[in-house]
N, C-alpha and C positions, 0 to 999 in steps of 0.2 A: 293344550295342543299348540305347536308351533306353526306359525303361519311362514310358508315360503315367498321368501322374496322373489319378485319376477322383473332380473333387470333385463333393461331391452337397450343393446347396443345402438346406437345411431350414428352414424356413419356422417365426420366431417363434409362440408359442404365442399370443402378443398379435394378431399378424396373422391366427392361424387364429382367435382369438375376432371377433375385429374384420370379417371376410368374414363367419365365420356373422351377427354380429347387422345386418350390412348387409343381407346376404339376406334375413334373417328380415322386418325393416322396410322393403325393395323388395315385398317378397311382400305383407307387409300392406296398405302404402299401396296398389302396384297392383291388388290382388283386393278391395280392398272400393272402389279406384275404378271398379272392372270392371262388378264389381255396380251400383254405385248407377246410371251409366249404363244399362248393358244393362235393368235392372227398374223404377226410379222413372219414374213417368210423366209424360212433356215437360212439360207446365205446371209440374209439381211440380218437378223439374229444375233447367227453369230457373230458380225463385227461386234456385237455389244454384249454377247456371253459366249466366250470360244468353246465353252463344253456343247452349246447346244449342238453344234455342226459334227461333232464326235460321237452320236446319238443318235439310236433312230428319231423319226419327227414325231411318231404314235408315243414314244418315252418326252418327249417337249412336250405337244399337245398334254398329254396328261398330265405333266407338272403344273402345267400352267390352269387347266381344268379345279387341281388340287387348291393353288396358290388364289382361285377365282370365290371358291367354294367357302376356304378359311376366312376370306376376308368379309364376304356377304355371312358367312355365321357369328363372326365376331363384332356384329353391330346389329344386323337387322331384327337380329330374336331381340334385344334388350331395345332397341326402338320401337318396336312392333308393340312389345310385351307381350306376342305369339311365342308359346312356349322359349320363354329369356336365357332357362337353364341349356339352352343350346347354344347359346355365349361361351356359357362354361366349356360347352363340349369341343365347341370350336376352337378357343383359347389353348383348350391341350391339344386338340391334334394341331393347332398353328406350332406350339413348343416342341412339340414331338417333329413336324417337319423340320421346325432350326434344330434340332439338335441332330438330325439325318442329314442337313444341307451344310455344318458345318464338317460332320468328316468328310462329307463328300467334299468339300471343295480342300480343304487341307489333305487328303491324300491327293490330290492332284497338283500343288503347292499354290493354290490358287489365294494365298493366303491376305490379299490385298481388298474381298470382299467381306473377309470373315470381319470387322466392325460391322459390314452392313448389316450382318447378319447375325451380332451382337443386341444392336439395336433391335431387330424383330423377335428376337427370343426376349430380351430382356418385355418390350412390350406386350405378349403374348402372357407373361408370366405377370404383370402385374395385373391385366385385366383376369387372368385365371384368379388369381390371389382374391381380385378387389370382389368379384362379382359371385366367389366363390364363397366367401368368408366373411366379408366386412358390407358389400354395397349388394347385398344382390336384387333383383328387379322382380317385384312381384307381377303374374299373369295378369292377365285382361280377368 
């Protein structure tokens, strides 16, 4: 009888640094985009995002709601270790929101944010990647 081998991946120390300080900077970026949305007031706003003033405030506030919610899921479950696999979940709907924020901002030709938002997708997808595959955070 053949005995199976049971290899156990373990995840570079680099990689675990590397997911934490993506999350860390998804978290930031997201929650103080959350904020500024959801609280600065639309005129005020818009000098610093011209779409939000071409919008109702119920369609802002919600974004910003959204952009509050991704950034507190893509760290506090994997800090917490309160159910972590909602890192995961966060991670994709953070990817899913960049990839709905860049057409929106490209059919509008708003095309001078879309790096920003380069940057958010591409971190989005590595913490999906790292936490989903390679690093993932076991429960409490």
């Amino acid at each position: 009888m053949q005995q199976q081998s049971s290899i156990h991946y373990v995840p570079s120390k680099a990689l675990r640094i590397g997911l934490w300080v993506a999350q860390v900077a998804a978290f930031g970026i997201y929650v103080f985009s959350g904020i500024t949305k959801f609280t600065t007031p639309i005129p005020e706003l818009s000098q610093m995002m011209p779409w939000t003033g071409q919008y109702s405030e119920n369609f802002v506030r919600f974004i910003g709601l959204v952009d509050l919610a991704g950034g507190i899921g893509i760290l506090l479950p994997s800090l917490t270790r309160i159910l972590p696999k909602l890192t995961v979940l966060a991670a994709l709907g953070c990817t899913v929101l960049q990839i709905l924020a860049i057409a929106f901002h490209a059919s509008r030709d708003e095309f001078m944010v879309l790096p920003f938002n380069a940057v958010l997708i591409s971190l989005s997808i590595f913490v999906l990647w790292g936490r989903h595959n390679k690093a993932q955070i076991a429960a409490r």
